[in-house]
DRENTORSE-510841 format. One record per residue (C-alpha): x, y, z; residue in one letter. Coordinates in steps of 0.25 Angstrom, whole numbers, plus 5000, padded with zeros to 4 digits. Example, Ala and Ser with C-alpha at 12.3 -4.5 7.8 and 13.67 -1.06 7.14 Angstrom:
<nodes>
504949825031A/505549965029S/
</nodes>
This chain:
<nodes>
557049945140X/555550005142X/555150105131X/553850135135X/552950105147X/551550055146X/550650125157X/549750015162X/548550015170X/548149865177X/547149835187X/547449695194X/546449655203X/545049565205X/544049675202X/544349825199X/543649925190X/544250075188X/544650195181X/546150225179X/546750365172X/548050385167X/549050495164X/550450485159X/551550595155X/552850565149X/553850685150X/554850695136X/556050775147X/556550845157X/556750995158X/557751035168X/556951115180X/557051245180X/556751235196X/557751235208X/559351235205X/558951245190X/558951395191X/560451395196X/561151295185X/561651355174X/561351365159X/562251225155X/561951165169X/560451155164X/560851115152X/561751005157X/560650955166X/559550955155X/560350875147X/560550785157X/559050775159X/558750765144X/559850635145X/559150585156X/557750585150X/558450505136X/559050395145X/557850365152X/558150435166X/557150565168X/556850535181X/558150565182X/558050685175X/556650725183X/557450705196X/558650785192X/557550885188X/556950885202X/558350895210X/558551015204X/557151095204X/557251035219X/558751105222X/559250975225X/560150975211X/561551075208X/562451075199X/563951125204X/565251075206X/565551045219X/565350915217X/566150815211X/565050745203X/563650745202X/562950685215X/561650695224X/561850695239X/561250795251X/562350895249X/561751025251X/561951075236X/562151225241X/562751225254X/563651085251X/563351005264X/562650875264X/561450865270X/560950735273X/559550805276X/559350875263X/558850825249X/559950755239X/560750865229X/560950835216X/562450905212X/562750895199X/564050915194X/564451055188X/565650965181X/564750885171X/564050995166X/565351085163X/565750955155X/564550935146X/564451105144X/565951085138X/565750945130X/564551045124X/565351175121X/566351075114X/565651005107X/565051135100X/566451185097X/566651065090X/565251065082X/565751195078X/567151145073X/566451055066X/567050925072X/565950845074X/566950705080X/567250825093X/565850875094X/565250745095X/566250695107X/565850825114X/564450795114X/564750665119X/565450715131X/564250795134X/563250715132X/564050595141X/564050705152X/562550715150X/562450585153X/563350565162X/562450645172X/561350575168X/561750455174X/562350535186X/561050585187X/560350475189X/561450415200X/561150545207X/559750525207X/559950405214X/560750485225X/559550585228X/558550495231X/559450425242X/559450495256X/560950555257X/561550485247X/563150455249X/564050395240X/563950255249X/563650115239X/562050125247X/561750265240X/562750245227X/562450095223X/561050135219X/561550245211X/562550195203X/561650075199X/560650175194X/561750235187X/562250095182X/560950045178X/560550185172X/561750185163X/561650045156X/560150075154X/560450185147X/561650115138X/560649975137X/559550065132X/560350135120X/561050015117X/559449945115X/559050065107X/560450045097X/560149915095X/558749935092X/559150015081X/560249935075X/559249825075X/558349885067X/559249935058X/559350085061X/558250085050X/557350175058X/557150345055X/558150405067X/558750265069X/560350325065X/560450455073X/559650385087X/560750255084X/561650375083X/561250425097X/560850305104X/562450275100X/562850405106X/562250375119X/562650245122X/563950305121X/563850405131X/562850295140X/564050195139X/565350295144X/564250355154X/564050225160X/565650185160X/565950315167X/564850275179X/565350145181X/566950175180X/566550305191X/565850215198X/566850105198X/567950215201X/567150285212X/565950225219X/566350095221X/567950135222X/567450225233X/566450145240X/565150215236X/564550095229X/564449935232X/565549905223X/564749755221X/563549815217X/564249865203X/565349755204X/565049735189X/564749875184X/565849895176X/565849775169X/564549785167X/564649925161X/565849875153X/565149775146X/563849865144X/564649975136X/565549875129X/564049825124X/563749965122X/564949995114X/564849865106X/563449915102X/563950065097X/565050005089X/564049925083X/562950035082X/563850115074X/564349985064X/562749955060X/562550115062X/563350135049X/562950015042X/561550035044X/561550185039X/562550125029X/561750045020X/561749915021X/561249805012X/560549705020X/560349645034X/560449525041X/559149505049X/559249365055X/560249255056X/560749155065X/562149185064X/562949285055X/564349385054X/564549505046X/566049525042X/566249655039X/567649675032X/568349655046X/568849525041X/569549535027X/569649435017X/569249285017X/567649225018X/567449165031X/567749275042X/566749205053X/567849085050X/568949175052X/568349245063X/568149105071X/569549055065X/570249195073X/569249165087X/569949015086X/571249085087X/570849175096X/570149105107X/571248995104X/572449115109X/571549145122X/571748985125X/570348935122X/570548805116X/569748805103X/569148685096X/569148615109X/567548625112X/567848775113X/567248845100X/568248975097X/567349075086X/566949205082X/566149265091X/564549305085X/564549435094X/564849585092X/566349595098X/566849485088X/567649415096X/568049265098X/567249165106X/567949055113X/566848975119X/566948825124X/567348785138X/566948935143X/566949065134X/567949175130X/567949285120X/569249335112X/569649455101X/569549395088X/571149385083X/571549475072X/573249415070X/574149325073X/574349175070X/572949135071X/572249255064X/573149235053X/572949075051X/571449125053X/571649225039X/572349125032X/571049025031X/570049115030X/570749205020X/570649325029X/571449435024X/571349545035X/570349565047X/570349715055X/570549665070X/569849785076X/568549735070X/567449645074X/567949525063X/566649495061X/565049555066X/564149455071X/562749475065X/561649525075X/560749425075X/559549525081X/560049665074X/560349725063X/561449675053X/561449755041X/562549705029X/563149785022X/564149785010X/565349695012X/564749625024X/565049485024X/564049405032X/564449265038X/563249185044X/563349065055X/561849055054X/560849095044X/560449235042X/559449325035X/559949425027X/559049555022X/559749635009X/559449775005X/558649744993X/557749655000X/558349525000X/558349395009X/559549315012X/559449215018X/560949155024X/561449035027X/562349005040X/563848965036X/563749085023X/564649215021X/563949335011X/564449465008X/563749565005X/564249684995X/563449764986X/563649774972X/563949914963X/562449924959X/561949914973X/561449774974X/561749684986X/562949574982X/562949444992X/564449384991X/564049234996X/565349155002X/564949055008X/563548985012X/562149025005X/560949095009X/559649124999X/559249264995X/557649304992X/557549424983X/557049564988X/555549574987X/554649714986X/555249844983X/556649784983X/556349674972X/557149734960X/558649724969X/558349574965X/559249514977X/560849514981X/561849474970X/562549354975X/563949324972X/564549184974X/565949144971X/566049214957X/564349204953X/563649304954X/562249264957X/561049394953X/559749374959X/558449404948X/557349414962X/557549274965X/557949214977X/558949104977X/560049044986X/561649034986X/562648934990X/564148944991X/565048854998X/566248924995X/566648834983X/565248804978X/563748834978X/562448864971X/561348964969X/559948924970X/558849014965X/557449014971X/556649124962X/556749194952X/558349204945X/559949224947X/561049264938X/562349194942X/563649244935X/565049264935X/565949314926X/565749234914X/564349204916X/562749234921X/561649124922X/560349144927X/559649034938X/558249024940X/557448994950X/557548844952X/558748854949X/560048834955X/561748854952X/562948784959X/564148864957X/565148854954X/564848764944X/563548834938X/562648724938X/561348764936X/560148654943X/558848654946X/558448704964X/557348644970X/556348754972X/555448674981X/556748634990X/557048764993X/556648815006X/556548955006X/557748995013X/557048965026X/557049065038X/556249015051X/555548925040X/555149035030X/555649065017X/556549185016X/555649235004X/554549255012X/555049345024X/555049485024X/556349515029X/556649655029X/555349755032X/555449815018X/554549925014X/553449985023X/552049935023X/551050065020X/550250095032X/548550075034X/547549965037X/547349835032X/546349705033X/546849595027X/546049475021X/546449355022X/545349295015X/545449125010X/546649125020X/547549175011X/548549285018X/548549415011X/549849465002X/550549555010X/550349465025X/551449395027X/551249245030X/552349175038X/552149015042X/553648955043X/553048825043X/552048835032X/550948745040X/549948865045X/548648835038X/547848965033X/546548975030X/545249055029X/544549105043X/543049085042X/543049245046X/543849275034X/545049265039X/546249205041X/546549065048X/547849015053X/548048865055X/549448845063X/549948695068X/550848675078X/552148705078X/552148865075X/552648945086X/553349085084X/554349115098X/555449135102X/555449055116X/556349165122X/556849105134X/556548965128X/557648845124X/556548835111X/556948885099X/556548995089X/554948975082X/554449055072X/553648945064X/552448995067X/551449075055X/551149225055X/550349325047X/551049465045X/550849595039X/551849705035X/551749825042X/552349985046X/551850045058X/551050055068X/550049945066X/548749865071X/548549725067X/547449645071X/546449535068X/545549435075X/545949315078X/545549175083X/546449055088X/545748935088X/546548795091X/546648685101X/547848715103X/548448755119X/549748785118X/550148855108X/549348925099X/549449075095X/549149195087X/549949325088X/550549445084X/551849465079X/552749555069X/553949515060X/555149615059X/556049565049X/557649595055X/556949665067X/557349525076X/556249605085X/555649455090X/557149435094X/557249545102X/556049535108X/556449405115X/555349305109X/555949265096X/557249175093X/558149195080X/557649095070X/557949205058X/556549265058X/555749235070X/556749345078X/555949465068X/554649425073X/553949465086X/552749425095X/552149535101X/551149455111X/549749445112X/548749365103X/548049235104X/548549135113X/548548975116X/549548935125X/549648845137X/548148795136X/547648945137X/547049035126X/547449185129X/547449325123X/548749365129X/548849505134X/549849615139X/550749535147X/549949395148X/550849325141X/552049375146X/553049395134X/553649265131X/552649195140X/551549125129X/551248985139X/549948955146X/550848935160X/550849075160X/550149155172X/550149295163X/549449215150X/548549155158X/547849285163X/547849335148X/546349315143X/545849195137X/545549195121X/544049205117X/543449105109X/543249205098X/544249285089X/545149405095X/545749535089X/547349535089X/548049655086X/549449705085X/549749855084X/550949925084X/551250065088X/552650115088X/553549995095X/552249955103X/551749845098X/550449775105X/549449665103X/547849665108X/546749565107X/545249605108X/544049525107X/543349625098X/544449705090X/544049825098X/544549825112X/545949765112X/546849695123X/548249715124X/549049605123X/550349625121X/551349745118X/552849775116X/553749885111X/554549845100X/555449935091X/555249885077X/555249925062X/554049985057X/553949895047X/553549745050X/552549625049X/551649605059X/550349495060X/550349355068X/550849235071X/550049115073X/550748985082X/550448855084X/551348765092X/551048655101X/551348645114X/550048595120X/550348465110X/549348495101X/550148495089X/548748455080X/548148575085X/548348705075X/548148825081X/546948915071X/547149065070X/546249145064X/546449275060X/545449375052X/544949525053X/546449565053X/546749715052X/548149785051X/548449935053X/549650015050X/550150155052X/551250245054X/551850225069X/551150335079X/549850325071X/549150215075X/548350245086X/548650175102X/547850135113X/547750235123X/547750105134X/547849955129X/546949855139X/547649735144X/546649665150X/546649505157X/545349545161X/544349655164X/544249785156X/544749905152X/543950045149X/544850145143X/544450295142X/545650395140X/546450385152X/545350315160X/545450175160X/544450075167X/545049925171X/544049825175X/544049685180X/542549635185X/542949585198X/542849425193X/544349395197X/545849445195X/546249505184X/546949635177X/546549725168X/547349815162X/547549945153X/548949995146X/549250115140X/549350105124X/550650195121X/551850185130X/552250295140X/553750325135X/554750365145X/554550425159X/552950445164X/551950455174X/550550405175X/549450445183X/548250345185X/547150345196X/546350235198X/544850225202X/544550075207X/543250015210X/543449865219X/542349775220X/541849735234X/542349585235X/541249485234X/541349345242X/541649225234X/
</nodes>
């Protein structure tokens, strides 16, 4: 979905120098005309209509709207009732013969309007009963009405551009695909703005009421859209009036579209209330997890109960379980069984009989509501808050932040449940498995961390961070700092660090400290990840120092394989030594897997920002050495979503916006907007070939951010700066943001470290919409740009091909229209 657009200006061609202007206006809506038949439609008729034109104009559609607009200053649009419906032929609209000569007519339907008019005036009389449920229904109706003609409207439209249109498949086919297509983007469009929210965690000011809305009008998008296609199906292709294999799978195509849309309310309005609820803590990454949320009752394993009832069930419609054919509980949002093996095939989960009952039996079930979902998968890119009572079952490990601030992290095969105790501190029941917890750092420190309950001990932190075990019969606690309390009834004993317990038995030994690893996540210890953005950093300028090669306190340092070497610059500042074997990709469309090893730099910040500094990449290396930006957001899964990382329980929160300094493929490059193409970082590529070579000398990087626009430049002398990259990206306003420095050899130099260095670094941040923006950013292969106002001048000298290019710096929301006049000046060609 495109947000914004970018006004470009390029000049491509051997040798040009010129002036160009610009001028650009975005209307905010359209005013029904007063012109033409305006004057003869009643009071709620020009209400109806501009409301009709407001919808438009939110769905996206006002040239739609506009060209309704002009049909009626232009006579050519009535509204009446002789008509069965609303159309556009060459019927004579006051005479009533057609006129194959004459321009199309617009008749809309007096029918409609009389509908939404009534819907309106009930509503008010249940608004002034006072019964809200009544009211709301009628506002529904109207506003379904509304759009409704919207999407009529812009079928019609299609009708009066054609030359006497009949209702024969070459003037309807067009027609109803626009309707169609119309339709699901307006559905696919509110359905991405939902999610967006729910995956952020409806954290954001305004976030409830617009979930509230979008929620609203999905719903009435979704019964819209089944009206069309069942008309359609009943009518036009009954009748002959469209190509009934051109829309052979609309319906099934509009069935499975609003069942997705459906599943998505239904679950909108479940994390709705939790996340307005309160909860006590989130998941943010695993590799495989299920919430159980009282619909199963009793008994400790329900993922094994659920997968005990799909055996049943996938047995009863005659797959032949345990023969090569696995029958399990299915890991998606309908909760159903899979039966997969020698084909596929879903079922319902059984809820009785003989099966269902042996099932209970050995899992100690005492009850399970069969109108329910038994069990929620996790999201493994969204949000998953936890509340109290949730029991969580994990196939895979997973990350888990609490309230109070602290870490978890869980081991696959465990089950925890999560309560909350009568003074308010957050109780973690573990069943079965383990997982370590790190205490709450900052403002949150005092909570001290989850009480633990296992079997009949119960285990109270002291800021420390230890691990659990429990195998069902027996187990231990190990503590890594600081203390614990364990007691039960009879007894309390304290455990130090160094220290560890096997229960049941109480036995008190010494752990190895220097064995511990950490609790590793993509090979760093959970103790040193910001996991949660916490409190926001205060806004203004910084220059860091990074004297002696030591990194300053509050830059966050990050080398999963601990083998970057640091050091002092001879300029003062920092120098970054990295050996092969450090990459930080994705490989979106590559059988490779996940890497995130590679070492960064980052900074907290909130806001708009700037960040740059100089830098110099000096190696032997050909293929693959790097220095770029990137930006961490923890639970955000933003590199995930933006297609160019993998899920490896970290590297999906970080995010590569482009740009930077780069060794690939034999070539050194400065990349710029659009050269590399996205994912496309190889020296066999046309687009990074053209980018400009890397000088011999150290460049300026900088990373700014202004709203969700986020772009990189380079520059030779920090004052006239390149565009190198930029993306929208809706993202908290709180994060970590620096570089990433990689190393990995693909030329087969594996002796060859690639030697970063960085100095002269300068952050700024501010509130978002303070910062100031370029009026035009320069993307240039080659040439130059001379930017005055609206008057730009692109020049290339004549010495070969090339393109030279200027962008606007803010994006041009919605509709728009630009003027620009050029003033060329072509060189005489010279032989040779």
């Amino acid at each position: 979905m495109i947000k914004n657009i970018f006004l470009i200006l390029i000049l491509i061609f051997s040798a040009l120098s010129g002036v160009a202007s610009s001028q650009s206006t975005v209307p905010d809506k359209v005013i029904l005309t007063t012109a033409g038949n305006a004057k003869d439609f009643t009071k709620e008729q020009k209400d109806f209509l501009q409301a009709t034109l407001d919808d438009l104009c939110k769905i996206g559609s006002k040239k739609t709207a506009e060209n309704l607009n002009k049909y009626i200053a232009e006579g050519h649009a009535v509204v009446n009732k002789d008509d069965p419906g609303t159309i556009a032929s060459t019927k004579c609209p006051t005479l009533g013969y057609l006129d194959p000569l004459s321009s199309n007519n617009l008749n809309i339907n007096q029918e409609i309007v009389d509908q939404w008019v009534q819907s309106r005036k009930i509503a008010v009389k249940f608004h002034e009963k006072g019964d809200t449920d009544k009211e709301k229904i009628r506002i529904q109706e109207a506003q379904q009405a509304i759009r409704d003609m919207a999407l009529t409207l812009m079928h019609e439209d299609v009708h009066m551009s054609q030359y006497a249109p009949q209702e024969i498949p070459t003037d309807e086919n067009p027609a109803y695909e626009t309707t169609i297509r119309e339709a699901r983007r307006i559905i696919n469009e509110d359905m991405q703005k939902i999610l967006e929210i729910l995956d952020r965690g409806a954290k954001l000011p305004g976030d409830k009421d617009r979930l509230n809305e979008l929620i609203e009008d999905l719903l009435i998008s979704t019964k819209v859209y089944q009206e069309k296609i069942n008309s359609m199906q009943g009518e036009a292709i009954a009748e002959g009036k469209v190509d009934p294999e051109k829309f052979k799978t609309a319906q099934a195509d509009m069935l499975k579209l609003v069942k997705d849309a459906n599943d998505l309310i239904k679950g909108a309005n479940t994390e709705k209330e939790r996340s307005f609820a309160g909860s006590i803590g989130k998941i943010i990454g695993t590799k495989g997890a299920f919430f159980s949320r009282g619909n199963i009752k009793g008994g400790t394993d329900p993922l094994g109960f659920a997968n005990c009832l799909c055996k049943c069930g996938c047995s009863q419609a005659g797959w032949a379980c345990g023969s090569g054919v696995a029958c399990v509980y299915d890991a998606n949002p309908k909760g159903e069984c899979l039966c997969a093996g020698y084909g596929e095939g879903h079922t319902t989960v059984p809820s009785s009989g003989e099966c269902y009952e042996d099932c209970a039996r050995e899992y100690k079930i005492t009850g399970m509501q069969s109108n329910k979902t038994p069990l929620v998968p996790v999201n493994p890119s969204g949000y998953n808050p936890i509340m109290p009572g949730d029991l969580i079952q994990t196939t895979g490990d997973t990350i888990i932040v609490l309230k109070d601030g602290s870490k978890l992290l869980v081991k696959s095969g465990s089950i925890l449940n999560f309560t909350s105790t009568q003074s308010g501190k957050i109780k973690v029941n573990l069943i079965l498995g383990g997982f370590r917890t790190e205490h709450a750092t900052g403002s949150s420190a005092s909570a001290g961390g989850p009480e633990v309950q296992i079997a009949d001990k119960t285990v109270q932190p002291k800021g420390t961070e230890f691990v659990c075990q429990w195998d069902g019969a027996s187990g231990k606690v190990s503590v890594v700092d600081g203390s614990v309390s364990i007691a039960d009834e009879t007894s309390e004993k304290t455990l130090e660090a160094g220290k560890q317990m096997d229960l049941p038995q109480e036995t008190v030994t010494d752990y190895n400290l220097s064995a511990d690893d950490g609790g590793l996540v993509a090979g760093m210890p959970l103790r040193d990840l910001p996991l949660d953005e916490g409190e926001s950093e205060p806004f203004g300028e910084y220059d860091p120092s990074f004297a002696d090669g030591k990194i300053p306190d509050d830059w966050l340092w990050q080398d999963p394989g601990s083998d970057a070497k640091l050091d002092s610059a001879p300029s003062g500042g920092l120098m970054v030594s990295v050996p092969d074997g450090n990459e930080f990709w994705g490989y979106p469309g590559v059988t490779a897997g996940q890497r995130s090893d590679a070492p960064r730099l980052l900074h907290k910040v909130t806001g708009d920002f700037d960040l740059q500094g100089r830098v110099y990449l000096d190696t032997e290396a050909t293929d693959l050495a790097t220095v770029e930006f990137l930006y961490y957001s923890p639970g955000s899964y933003i590199g995930l979503k933006s297609g160019l990382m993998k899920q490896d329980l970290l590297g999906e929160h970080y995010n590569l916006p482009g740009g930077g300094w780069l060794r690939s493929g034999g070539l050194n490059k400065l990349p710029i907007l659009g050269r590399p193409a996205t994912v496309t970082y190889t020296g066999y590529s046309a687009e990074l070939k053209s980018s400009p070579d890397a000088p011999d000398q150290p460049v300026f990087l900088k990373f700014t951010r202004r709203g969700n626009v986020w772009k990189t430049y380079h520059s030779l002398d920090g004052e006239k700066w390149i565009l190198s990259s930029r993306e929208e990206v809706n993202a908290s306003q709180t994060l970590w943001v620096g570089w990433v420095f990689k190393r990995f050899a693909y030329d087969g130099l594996t002796d060859k470290n690639a030697i970063v260095t960085l100095d002269d670094v300068r952050l700024k941040t501010a509130e978002p919409g303070t910062l100031p923006i370029p009026e035009w950013d320069e993307i240039l292969q080659a040439g130059s740009a001379e930017i005055d106002g609206n008057t730009v001048r692109l020049h290339l000298d004549g010495s070969g091909k090339g393109t030279t290019s200027v962008q606007k710096g803010i994006g041009l929301v919605g509709d728009f229209s630009a003027t620009v006049s050029f003033q060329a000046e072509n060189r005489t060609p010279e032989s040779g």
